[in-house]
C-alpha positions as CSV (number, residue, x, y, z in Angstrom):
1,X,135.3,-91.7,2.0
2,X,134.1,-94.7,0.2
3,X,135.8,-95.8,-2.9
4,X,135.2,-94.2,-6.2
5,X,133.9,-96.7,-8.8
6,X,131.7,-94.2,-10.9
7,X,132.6,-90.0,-11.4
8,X,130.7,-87.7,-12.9
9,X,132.8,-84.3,-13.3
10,X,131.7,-81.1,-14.5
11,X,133.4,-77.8,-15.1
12,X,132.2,-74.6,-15.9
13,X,134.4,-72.0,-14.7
14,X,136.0,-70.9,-17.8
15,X,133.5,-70.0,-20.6
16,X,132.9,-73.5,-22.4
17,X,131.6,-76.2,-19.9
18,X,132.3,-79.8,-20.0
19,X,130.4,-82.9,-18.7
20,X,132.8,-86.5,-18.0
21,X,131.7,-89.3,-16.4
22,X,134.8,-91.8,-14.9
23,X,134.1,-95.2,-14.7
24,X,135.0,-98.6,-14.9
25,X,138.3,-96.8,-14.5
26,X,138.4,-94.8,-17.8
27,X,136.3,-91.7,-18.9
28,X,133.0,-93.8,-20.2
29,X,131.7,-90.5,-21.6
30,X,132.6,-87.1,-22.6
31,X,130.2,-83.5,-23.5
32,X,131.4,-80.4,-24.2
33,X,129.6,-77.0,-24.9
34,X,131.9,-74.3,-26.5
35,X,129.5,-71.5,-25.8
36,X,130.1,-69.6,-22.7
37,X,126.7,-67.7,-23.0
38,X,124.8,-70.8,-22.3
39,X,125.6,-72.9,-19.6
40,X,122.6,-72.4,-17.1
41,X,120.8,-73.9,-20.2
42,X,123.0,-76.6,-21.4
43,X,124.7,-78.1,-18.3
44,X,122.1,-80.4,-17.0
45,X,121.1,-81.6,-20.4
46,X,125.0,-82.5,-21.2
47,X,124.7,-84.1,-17.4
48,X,122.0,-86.3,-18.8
49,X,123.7,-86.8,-22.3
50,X,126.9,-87.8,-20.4
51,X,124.9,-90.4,-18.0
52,X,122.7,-92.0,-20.8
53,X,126.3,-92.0,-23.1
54,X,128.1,-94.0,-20.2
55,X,124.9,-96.2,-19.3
56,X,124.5,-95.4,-15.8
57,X,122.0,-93.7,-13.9
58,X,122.6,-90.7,-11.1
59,X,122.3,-93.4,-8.4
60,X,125.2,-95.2,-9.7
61,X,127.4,-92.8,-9.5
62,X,130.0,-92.4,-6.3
63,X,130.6,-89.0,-6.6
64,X,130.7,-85.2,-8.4
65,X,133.6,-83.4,-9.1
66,X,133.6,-79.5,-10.0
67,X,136.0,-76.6,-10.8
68,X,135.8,-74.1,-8.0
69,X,137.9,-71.4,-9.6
70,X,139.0,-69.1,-10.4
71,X,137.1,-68.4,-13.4
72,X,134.2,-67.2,-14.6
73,X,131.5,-66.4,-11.6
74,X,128.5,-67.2,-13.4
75,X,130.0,-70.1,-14.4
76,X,131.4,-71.5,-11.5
77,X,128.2,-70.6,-9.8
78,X,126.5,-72.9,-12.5
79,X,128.8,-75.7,-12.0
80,X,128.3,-75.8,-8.3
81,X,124.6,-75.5,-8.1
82,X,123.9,-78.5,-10.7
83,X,127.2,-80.4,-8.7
84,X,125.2,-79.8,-5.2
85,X,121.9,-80.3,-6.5
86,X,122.8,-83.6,-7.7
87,X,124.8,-84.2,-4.2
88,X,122.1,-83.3,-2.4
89,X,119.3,-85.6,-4.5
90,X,121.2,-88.6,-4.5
91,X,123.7,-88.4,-0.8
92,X,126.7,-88.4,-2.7
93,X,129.9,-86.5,-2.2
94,X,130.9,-83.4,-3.7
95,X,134.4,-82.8,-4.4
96,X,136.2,-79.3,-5.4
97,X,139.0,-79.0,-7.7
98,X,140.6,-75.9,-8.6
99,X,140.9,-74.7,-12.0
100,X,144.4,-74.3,-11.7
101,X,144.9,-78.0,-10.7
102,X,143.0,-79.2,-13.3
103,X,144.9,-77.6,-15.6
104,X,147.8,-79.0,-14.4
105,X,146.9,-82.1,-13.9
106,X,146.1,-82.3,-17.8
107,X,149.9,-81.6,-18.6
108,X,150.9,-83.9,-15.6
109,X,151.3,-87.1,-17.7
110,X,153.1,-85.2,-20.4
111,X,155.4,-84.1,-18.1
112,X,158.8,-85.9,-17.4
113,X,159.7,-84.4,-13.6
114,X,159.6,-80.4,-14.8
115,X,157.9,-78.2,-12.8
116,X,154.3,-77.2,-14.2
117,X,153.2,-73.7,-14.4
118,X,149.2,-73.6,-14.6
119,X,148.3,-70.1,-16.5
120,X,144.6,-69.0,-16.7
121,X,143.2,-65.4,-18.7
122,X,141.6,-63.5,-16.0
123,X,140.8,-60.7,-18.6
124,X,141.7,-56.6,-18.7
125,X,145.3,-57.6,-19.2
126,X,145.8,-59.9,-15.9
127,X,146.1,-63.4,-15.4
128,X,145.8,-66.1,-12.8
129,X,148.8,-68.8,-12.6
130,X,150.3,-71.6,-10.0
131,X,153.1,-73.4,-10.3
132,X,153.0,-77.4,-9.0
133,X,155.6,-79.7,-8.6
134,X,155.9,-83.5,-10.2
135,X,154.6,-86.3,-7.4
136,X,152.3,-89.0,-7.1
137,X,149.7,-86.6,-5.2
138,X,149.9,-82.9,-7.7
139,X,151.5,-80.1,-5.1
140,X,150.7,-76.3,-5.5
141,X,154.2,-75.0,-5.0
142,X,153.6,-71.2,-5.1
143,X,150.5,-69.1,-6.3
């Protein structure tokens, strides 16, 4: 794969959706909707919110990140149809993420070496969880 210079990333999977887009090597812009009941409405306009914040067009970017799950499946569905669409439009690369790595990848810098233990509400009293362990590439090391 070609090097990464521009990164838009969306997720959706767990109620509130959230638009970034990565370049220039930091996040250039940042959209967030906190209401889960309307993110086949709102997604592609934060898309286009996030792109016009960041200054760059869907042509510049490299590639589109998503969350794949688990989570919500209307959600996730959302987040992958805009993520493809946009794929598909412009011959970019799509790239999957679970929602348990992203999770821990947000405590990964906060982290001296512990082990990280993702944890995720999957509603009527369960729960979805993954442990990872400290490295320069984020390891699942059970689930």
């Amino acid at each position: 794969m070609a090097e990464i210079s521009s990164l838009l990333a969306i997720d959706s999977a767990t109620g509130p959706c959230s638009v970034a887009v990565w370049h220039g090597g930091m996040v250039a812009s940042y959209v967030e909707n906190l209401r889960p009941s309307q993110q086949s409405a709102s997604l592609v306009p934060m898309i286009e919110q996030a792109l016009a914040e960041a200054k760059l067009s869907y042509k510049q970017l490299s590639a589109v990140a998503c969350s794949i799950g688990p989570g919500s499946f209307t959600g996730i569905r959302v987040g992958l149809a805009a993520a493809r669409g946009i794929c598909f439009a412009t011959g970019i690369p799509g790239l999957g993420f679970t929602t348990m790595e992203i999770l821990a990848y947000g405590a990964h810098d906060k982290m001296s070496n512990a082990p990280i233990l993702a944890l995720l509400n999957a509603g009527k009293g369960e729960c979805y969880y993954q442990t990872f362990t400290h490295s320069t590439n984020l390891r699942a090391t059970s689930e």
